[in-house]
Biotite code that builds the C-alpha atoms (Angstrom):
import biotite.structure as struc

atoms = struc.array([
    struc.Atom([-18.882, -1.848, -17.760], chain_id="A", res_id=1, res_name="UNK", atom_name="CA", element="C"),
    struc.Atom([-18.220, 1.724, -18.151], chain_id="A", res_id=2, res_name="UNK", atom_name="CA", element="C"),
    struc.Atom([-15.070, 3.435, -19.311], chain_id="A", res_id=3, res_name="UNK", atom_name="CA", element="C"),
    struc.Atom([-14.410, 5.872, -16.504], chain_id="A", res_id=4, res_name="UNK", atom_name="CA", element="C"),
    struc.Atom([-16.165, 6.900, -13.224], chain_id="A", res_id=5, res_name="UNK", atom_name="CA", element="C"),
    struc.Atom([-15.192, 9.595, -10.885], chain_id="A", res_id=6, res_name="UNK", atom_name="CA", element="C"),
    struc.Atom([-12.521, 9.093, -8.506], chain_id="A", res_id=7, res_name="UNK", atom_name="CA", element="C"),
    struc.Atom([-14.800, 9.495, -5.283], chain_id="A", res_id=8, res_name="UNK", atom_name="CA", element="C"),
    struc.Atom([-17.585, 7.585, -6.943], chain_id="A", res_id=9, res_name="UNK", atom_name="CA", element="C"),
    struc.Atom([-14.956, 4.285, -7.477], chain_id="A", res_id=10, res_name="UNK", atom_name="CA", element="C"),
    struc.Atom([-13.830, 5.052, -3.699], chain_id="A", res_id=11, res_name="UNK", atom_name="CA", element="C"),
    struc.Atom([-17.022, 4.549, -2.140], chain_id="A", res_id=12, res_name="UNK", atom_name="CA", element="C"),
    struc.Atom([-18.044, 1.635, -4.629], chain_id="A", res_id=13, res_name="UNK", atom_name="CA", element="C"),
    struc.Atom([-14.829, -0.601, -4.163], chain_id="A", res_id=14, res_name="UNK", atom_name="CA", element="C"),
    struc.Atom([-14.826, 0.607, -0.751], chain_id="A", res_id=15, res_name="UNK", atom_name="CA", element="C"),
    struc.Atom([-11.458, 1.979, -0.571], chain_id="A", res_id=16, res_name="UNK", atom_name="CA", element="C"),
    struc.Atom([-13.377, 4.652, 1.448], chain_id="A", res_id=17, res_name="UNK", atom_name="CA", element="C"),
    struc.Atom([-16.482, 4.052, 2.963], chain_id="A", res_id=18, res_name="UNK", atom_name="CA", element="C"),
    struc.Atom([-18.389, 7.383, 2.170], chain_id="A", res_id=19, res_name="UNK", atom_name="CA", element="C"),
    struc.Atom([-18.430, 9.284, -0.526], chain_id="A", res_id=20, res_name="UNK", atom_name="CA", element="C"),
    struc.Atom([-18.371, 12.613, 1.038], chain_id="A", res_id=21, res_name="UNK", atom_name="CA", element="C"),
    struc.Atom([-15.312, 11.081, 3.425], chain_id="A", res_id=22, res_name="UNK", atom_name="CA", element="C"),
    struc.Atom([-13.913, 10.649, -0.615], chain_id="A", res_id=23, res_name="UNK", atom_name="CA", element="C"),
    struc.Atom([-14.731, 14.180, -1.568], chain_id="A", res_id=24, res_name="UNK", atom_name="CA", element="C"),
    struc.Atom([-12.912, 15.318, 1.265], chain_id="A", res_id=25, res_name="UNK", atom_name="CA", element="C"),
    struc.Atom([-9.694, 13.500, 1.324], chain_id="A", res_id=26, res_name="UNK", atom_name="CA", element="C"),
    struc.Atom([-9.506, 14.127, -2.404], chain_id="A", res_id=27, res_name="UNK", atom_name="CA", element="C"),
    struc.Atom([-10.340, 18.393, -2.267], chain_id="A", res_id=28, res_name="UNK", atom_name="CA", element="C"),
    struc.Atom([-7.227, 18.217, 0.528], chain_id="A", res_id=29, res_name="UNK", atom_name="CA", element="C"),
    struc.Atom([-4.935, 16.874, -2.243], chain_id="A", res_id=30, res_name="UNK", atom_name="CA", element="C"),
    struc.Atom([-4.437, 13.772, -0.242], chain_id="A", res_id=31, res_name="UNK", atom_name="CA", element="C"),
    struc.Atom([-5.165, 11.604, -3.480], chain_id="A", res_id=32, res_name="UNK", atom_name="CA", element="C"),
    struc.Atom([-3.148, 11.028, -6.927], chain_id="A", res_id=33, res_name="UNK", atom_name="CA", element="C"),
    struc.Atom([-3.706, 9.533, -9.898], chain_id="A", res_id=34, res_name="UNK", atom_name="CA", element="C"),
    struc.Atom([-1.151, 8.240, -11.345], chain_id="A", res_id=35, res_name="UNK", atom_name="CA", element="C"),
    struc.Atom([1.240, 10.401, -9.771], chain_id="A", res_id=36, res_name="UNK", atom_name="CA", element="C"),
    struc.Atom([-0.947, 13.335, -10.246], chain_id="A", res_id=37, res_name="UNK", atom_name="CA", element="C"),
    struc.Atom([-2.817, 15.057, -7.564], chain_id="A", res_id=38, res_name="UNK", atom_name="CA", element="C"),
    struc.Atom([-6.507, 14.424, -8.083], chain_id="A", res_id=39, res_name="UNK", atom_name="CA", element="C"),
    struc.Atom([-9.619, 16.473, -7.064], chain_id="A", res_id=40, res_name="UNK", atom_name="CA", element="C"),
    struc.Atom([-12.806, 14.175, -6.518], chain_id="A", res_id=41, res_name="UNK", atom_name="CA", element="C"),
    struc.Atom([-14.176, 14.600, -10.215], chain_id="A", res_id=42, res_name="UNK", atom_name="CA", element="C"),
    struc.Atom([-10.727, 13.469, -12.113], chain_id="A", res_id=43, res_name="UNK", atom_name="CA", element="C"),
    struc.Atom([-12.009, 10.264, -14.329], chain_id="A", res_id=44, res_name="UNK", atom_name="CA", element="C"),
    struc.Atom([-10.595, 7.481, -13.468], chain_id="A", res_id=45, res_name="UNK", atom_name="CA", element="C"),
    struc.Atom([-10.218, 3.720, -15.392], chain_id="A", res_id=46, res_name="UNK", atom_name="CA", element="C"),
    struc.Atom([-8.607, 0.546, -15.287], chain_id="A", res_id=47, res_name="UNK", atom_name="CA", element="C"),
    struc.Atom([-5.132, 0.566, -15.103], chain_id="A", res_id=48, res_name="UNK", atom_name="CA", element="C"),
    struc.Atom([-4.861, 3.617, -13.493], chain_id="A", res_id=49, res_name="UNK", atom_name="CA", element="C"),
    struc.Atom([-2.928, 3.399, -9.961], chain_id="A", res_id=50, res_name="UNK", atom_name="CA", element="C"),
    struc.Atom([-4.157, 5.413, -6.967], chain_id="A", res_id=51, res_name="UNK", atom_name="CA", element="C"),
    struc.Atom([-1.809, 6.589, -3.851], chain_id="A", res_id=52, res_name="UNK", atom_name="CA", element="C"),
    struc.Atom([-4.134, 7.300, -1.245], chain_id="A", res_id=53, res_name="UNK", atom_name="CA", element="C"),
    struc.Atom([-2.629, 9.032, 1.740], chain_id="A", res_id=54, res_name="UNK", atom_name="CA", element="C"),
    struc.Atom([-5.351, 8.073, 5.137], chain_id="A", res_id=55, res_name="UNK", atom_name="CA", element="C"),
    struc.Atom([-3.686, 10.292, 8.643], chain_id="A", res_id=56, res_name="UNK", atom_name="CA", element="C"),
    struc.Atom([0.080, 7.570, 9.080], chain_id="A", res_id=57, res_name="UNK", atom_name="CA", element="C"),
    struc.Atom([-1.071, 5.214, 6.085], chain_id="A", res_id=58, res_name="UNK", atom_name="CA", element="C"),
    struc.Atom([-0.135, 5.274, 2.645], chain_id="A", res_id=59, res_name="UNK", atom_name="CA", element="C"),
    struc.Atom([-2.154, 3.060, 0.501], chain_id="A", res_id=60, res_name="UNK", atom_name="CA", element="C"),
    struc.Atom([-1.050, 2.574, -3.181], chain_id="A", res_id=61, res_name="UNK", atom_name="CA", element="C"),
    struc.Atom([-4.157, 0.549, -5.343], chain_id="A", res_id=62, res_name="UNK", atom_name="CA", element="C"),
    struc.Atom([-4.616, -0.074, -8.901], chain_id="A", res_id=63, res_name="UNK", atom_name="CA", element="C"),
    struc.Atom([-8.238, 0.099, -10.476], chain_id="A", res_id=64, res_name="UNK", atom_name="CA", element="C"),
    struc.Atom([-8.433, -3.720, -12.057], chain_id="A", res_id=65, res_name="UNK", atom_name="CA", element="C"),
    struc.Atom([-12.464, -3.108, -12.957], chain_id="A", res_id=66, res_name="UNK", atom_name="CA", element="C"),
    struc.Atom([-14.970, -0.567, -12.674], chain_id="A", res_id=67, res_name="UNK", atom_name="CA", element="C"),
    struc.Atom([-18.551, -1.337, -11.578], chain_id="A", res_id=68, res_name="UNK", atom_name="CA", element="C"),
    struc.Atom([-21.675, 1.075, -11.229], chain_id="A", res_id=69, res_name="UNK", atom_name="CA", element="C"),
    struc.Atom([-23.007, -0.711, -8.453], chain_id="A", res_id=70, res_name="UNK", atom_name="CA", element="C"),
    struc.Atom([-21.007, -3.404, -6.331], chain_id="A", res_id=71, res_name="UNK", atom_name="CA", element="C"),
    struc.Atom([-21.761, -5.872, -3.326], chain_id="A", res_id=72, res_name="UNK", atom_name="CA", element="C"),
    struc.Atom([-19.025, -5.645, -0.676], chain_id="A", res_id=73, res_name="UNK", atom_name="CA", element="C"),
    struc.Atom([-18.040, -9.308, -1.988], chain_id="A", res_id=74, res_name="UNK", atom_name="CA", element="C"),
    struc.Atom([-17.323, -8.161, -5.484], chain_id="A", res_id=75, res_name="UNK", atom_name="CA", element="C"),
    struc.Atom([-16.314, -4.655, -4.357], chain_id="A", res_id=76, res_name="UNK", atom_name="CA", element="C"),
    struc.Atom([-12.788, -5.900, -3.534], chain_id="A", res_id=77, res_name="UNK", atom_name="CA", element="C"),
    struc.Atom([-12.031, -7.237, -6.839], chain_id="A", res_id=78, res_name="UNK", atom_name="CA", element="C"),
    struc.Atom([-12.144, -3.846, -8.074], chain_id="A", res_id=79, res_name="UNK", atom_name="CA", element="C"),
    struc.Atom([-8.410, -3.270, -7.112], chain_id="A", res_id=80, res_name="UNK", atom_name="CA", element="C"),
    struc.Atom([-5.425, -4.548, -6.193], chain_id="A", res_id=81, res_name="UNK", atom_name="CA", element="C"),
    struc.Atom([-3.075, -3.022, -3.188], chain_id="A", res_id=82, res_name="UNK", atom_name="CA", element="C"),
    struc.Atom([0.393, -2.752, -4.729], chain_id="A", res_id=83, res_name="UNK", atom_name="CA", element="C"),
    struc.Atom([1.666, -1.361, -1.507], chain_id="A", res_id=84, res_name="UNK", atom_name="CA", element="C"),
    struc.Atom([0.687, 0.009, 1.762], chain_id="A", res_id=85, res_name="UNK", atom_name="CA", element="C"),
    struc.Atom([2.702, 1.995, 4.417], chain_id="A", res_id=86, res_name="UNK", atom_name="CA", element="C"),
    struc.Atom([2.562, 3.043, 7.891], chain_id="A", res_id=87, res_name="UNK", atom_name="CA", element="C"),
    struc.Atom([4.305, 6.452, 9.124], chain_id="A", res_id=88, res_name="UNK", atom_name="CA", element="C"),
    struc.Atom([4.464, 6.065, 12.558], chain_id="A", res_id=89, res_name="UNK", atom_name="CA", element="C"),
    struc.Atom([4.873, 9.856, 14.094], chain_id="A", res_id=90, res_name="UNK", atom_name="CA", element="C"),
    struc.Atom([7.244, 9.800, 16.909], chain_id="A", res_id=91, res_name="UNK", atom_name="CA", element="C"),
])
């Protein structure tokens, strides 16, 4: 299991976002953080480390419980845990 991976490489894995280039994207518009640090789609990230991921009206706040290389959609959800998600409904 490695140490780190970068942050759009563990999106697309665990699925938290589909595509990596939909990833690199989200994260180069400052829409990600790390911790409670804006993160750019290379920042390292590991286990432990909580993500606030902001999607158009949803807020999604994750932690990273394992990193894999490779993972089957099955396992791919074990790779974090949603502490918290929001809506923002624009009226």
């Amino acid at each position: 299991m490695a140490g780190t991976m970068r942050l759009d490489k563990f999106l697309k894995v665990s699925r938290l976002i589909k595509r990596r280039t939909v990833a690199k994207e989200v994260a180069e518009k400052g829409r990600i953080s790390v911790n409670g640090v804006v993160a750019k789609p290379g920042t390292n990230v590991k286990v432990e480390d909580e993500l606030v991921i902001k999607f158009g009206q949803k807020t999604v706040t994750a932690r990273i419980d394992r990193l894999e290389e490779n993972a089957r959609k099955e396992v791919a959800t074990e790779m974090y845990t949603i502490l918290k998600e929001e809506r923002k409904d624009e009226e």
